[in-house]
C-alpha positions in Angstrom: 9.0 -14.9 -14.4 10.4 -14.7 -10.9 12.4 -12.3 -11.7 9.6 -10.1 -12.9 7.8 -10.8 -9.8 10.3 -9.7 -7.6 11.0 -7.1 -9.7 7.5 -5.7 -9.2 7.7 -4.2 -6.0 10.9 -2.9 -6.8 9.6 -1.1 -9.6 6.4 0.1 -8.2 7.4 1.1 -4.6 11.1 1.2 -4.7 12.5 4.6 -5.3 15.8 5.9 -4.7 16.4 9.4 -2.7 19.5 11.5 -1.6 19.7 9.5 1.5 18.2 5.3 0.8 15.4 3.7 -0.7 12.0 2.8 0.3 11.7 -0.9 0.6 9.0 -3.3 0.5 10.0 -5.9 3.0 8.0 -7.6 5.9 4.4 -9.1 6.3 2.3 -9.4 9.0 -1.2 -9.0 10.2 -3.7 -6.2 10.8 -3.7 -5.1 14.8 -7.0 -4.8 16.0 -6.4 -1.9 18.8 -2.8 0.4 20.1 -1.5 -3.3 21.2 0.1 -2.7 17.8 2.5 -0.9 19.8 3.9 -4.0 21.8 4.4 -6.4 18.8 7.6 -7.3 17.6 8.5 -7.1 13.7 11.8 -8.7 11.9 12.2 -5.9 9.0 15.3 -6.3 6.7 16.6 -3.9 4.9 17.3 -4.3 1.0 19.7 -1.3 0.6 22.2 -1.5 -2.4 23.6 2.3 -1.6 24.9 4.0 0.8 23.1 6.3 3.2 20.2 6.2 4.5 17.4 3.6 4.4 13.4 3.8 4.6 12.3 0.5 5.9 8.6 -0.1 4.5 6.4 -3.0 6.4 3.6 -4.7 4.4 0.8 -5.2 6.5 2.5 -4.9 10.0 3.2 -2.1 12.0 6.5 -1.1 13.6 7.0 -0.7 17.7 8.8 1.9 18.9 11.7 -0.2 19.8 12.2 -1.0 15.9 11.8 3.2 14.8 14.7 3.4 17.9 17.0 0.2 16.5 18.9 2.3 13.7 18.8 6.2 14.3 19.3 7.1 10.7 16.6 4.5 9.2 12.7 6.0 8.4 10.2 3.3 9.0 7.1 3.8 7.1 3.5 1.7 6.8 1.3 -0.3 3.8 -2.0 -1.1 5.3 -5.3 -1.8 3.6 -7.6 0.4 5.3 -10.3 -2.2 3.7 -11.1 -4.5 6.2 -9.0 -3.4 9.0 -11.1 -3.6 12.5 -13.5 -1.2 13.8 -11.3 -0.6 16.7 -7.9 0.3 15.2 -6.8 3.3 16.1 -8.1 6.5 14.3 -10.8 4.3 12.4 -13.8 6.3 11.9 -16.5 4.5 9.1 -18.5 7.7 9.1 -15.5 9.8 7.3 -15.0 9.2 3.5 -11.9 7.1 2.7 -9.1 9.5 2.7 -9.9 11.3 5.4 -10.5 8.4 7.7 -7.1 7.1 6.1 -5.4 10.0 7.1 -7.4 9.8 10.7 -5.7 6.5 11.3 -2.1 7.8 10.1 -2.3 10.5 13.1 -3.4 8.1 15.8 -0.8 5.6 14.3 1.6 8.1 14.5 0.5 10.1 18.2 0.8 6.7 19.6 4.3 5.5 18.3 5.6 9.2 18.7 9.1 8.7 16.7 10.1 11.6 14.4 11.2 8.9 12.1 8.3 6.8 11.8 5.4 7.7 8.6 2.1 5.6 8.9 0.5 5.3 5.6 -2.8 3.9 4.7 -3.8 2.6 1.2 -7.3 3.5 0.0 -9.0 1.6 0.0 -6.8 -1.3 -0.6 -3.7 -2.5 -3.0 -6.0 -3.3 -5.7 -7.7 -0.1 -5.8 -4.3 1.3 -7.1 -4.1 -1.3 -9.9 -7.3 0.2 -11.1 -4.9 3.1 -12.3 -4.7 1.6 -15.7 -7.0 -1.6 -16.3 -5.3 -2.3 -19.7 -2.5 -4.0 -17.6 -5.2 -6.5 -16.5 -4.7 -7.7 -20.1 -1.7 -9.0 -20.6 -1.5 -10.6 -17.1 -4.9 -12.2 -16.5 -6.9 -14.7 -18.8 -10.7 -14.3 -20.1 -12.4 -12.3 -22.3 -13.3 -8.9 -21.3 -11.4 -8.1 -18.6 -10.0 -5.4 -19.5 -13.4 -4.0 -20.6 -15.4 -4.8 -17.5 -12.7 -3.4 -15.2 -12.0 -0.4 -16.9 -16.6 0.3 -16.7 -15.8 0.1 -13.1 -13.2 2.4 -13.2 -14.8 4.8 -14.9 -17.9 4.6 -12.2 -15.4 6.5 -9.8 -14.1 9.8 -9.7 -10.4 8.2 -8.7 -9.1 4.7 -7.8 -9.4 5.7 -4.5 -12.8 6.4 -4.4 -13.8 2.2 -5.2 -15.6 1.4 -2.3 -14.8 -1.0 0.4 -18.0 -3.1 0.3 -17.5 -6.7 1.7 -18.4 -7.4 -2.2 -17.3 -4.2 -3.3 -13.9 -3.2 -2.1 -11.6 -3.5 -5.7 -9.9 -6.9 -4.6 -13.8 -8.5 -4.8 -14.3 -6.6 -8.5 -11.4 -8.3 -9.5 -12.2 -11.8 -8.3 -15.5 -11.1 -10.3 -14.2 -10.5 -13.3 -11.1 -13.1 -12.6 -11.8 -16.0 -10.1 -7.9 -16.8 -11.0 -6.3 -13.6 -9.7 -3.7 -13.7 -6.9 -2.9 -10.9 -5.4 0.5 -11.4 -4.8 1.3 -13.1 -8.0 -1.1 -11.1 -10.2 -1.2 -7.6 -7.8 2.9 -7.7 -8.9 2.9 -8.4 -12.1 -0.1 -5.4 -12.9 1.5 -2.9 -10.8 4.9 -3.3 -12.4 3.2 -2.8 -16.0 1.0 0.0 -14.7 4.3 2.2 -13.2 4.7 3.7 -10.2 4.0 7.6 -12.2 0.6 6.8 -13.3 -0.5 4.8 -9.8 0.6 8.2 -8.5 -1.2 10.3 -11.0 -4.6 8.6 -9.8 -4.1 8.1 -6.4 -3.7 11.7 -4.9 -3.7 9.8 -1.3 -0.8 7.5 -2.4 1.0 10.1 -4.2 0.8 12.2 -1.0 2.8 9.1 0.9 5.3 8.8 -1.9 6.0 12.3 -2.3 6.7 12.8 1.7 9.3 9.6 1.4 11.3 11.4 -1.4 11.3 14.3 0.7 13.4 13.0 3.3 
């Protein structure tokens, strides 16, 4: 089972290109204005080829001293845009998700000003992106109609992306209402892995529109 866990991002977020990988390492907390800029991040890299690497942080932003600490690396972003402060840069509550997503990549990116550095912004938030397929809930989650209720909610929204970010209606709070038991990092892994990274990026056009600039480098 750990394994399969650790496996998960691999599988989901990890894909090989001419020159590295993209690789989910790092955590760290949401920044609430361009101080962002002066924190300092440990990222390793997880690189079993040669050539180049895309370093990817989970929840924390790098500083341009980390984009400038190996030439050839690509650093790139995994942000909720659920829940992140008023104040962060770019943040604008009266544009609909994407474009306020793509509002705070700019900023992100104006501010850090490296040519290898790509903010991303997930819309709304990790779970939304689970909500690709909700027959993975399944096999991962107990109760009885799970898989039923989640994919009704689904099915309320034109894409995965478009589940609102509600204090009780962003798609982690959907989840805990169907399934007080779900972890995200424990559960999130295991129904992302069965979902596969092609049909997360079928659904999400804004998360497809990261990956497909990572593979392009």
């Amino acid at each position: 089972m750990g394994d399969r866990i650790a496996n998960a991002a691999r599988t989901c977020f990890l894909r090989r290109t001419d020159r590295g990988y993209i690789c989910p390492r790092g955590f760290g907390t949401s920044l609430s204005t361009t101080q962002y800029l002066a924190q300092s991040y440990s990222f390793e890299d997880w690189s079993p080829g040669e050539g180049r690497h895309v370093l990817l942080s989970e929840g924390a932003v790098a500083d341009r001293e980390k984009c400038k600490e190996d030439r050839t690396a690509w650093v790139t972003t995994l942000l909720d845009l659920h829940a992140l402060p008023k104040d962060f840069p770019g943040a604008d509550d009266q544009l609909s998700g994407g474009e306020e997503a793509r509002s705070i990549e700019r900023a992100m990116e104006e501010d850090i000003q490296q040519p290898k550095f790509i903010a991303n912004i997930l819309v709304h938030e990790f779970e939304g992106l689970l909500f690709s397929y909700p027959p993975a809930f399944g096999p991962n989650l107990p109760g009885n109609n799970i898989v039923a209720t989640l994919t009704a909610i689904r099915d309320q929204f034109e894409t995965p992306e478009h589940i609102n970010d509600g204090p009780m209606s962003a798609p982690s709070k959907r989840i805990l209402g169907v399934c007080r038991s779900y972890e995200k990092v424990f559960h999130g892994a295991l129904v992302a892995l069965d979902i596969g990274l092609d049909r997360i990026r079928q659904e999400c056009h804004h998360f497809r529109t990261w990956i497909e600039r990572l593979e392009s480098l």
